[in-house]
C-alpha positions in Angstrom: 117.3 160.0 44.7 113.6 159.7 45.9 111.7 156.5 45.2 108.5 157.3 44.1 105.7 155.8 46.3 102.3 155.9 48.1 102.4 153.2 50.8 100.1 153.6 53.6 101.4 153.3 57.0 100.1 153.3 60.7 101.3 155.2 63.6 99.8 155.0 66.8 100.0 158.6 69.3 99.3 158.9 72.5 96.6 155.4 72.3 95.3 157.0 69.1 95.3 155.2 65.6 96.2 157.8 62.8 97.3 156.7 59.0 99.8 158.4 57.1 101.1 158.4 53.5 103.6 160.5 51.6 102.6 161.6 48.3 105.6 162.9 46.1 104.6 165.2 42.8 106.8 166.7 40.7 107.1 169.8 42.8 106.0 169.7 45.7 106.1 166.4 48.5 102.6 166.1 50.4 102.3 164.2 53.5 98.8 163.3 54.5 97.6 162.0 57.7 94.3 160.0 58.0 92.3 160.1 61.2 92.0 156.0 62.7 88.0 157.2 63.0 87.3 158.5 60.0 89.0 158.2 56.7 87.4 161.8 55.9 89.0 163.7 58.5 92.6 164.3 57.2 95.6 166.4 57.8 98.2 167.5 55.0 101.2 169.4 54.4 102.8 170.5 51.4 106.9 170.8 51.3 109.4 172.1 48.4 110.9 168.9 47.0 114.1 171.1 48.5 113.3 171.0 52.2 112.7 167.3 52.0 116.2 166.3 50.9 117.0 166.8 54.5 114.0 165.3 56.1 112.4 162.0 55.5 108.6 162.2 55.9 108.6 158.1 55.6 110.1 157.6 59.3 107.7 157.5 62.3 109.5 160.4 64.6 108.5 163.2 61.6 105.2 162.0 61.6 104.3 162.1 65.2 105.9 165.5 65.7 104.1 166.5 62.3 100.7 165.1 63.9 101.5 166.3 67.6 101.7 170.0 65.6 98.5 169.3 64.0 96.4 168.4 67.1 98.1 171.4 69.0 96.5 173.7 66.3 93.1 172.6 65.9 92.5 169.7 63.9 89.8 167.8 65.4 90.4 164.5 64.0 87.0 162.3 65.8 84.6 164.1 64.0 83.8 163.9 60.3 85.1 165.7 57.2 87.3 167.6 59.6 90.4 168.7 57.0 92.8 171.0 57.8 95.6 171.7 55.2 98.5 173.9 55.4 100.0 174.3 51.6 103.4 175.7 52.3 104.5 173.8 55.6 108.1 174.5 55.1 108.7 176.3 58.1 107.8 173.5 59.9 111.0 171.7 59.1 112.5 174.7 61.4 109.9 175.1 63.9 109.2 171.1 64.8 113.1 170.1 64.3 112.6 167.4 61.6 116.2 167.3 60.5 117.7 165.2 62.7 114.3 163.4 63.9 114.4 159.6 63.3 
């Protein structure tokens, strides 16, 4: 059973400050991730409330491969209003490994 909640939490990467919160709707599970610099420049992912039965978003190993994956493809988190939203990030379960990530 998922407990329904939107705490904000902190993660530090490679001497970089990022914030991240998991946002759980009735269909969908959105994990957003806040630049330390701006609060305008954000990441987010959408997963099927399925694919996250296997993979806690909450724990600090999913969120840095999920961030590492972000960085890799563009998103320029030091500059303002930079967004970058993928809307069916399912495959990235696969892709990153987030299974068994702790």
């Amino acid at each position: 059973m998922k407990v329904f909640r939107k705490d904000v939490r902190k993660i530090v990467i490679d001497d970089k400050l990022f914030y991240y919160v998991v946002i759980e709707k009735d269909y969908n599970v959105i994990l957003r991730i806040y630049s330390g610099v701006y609060r305008s420049s954000f990441f987010q992912v959408s997963f099927n409330w399925k694919v996250t039965w296997d993979t806690n978003l909450n724990k600090p190993g999913v969120c840095y491969k999920i961030v590492r994956y972000a960085l890799l493809n563009g998103w320029n988190y030091i500059e303002k209003n930079q967004q970058m939203i993928i809307k069916d990030g399912d495959f990235l379960v696969e892709q990153l490994g987030l299974k068994d990530t702790y």
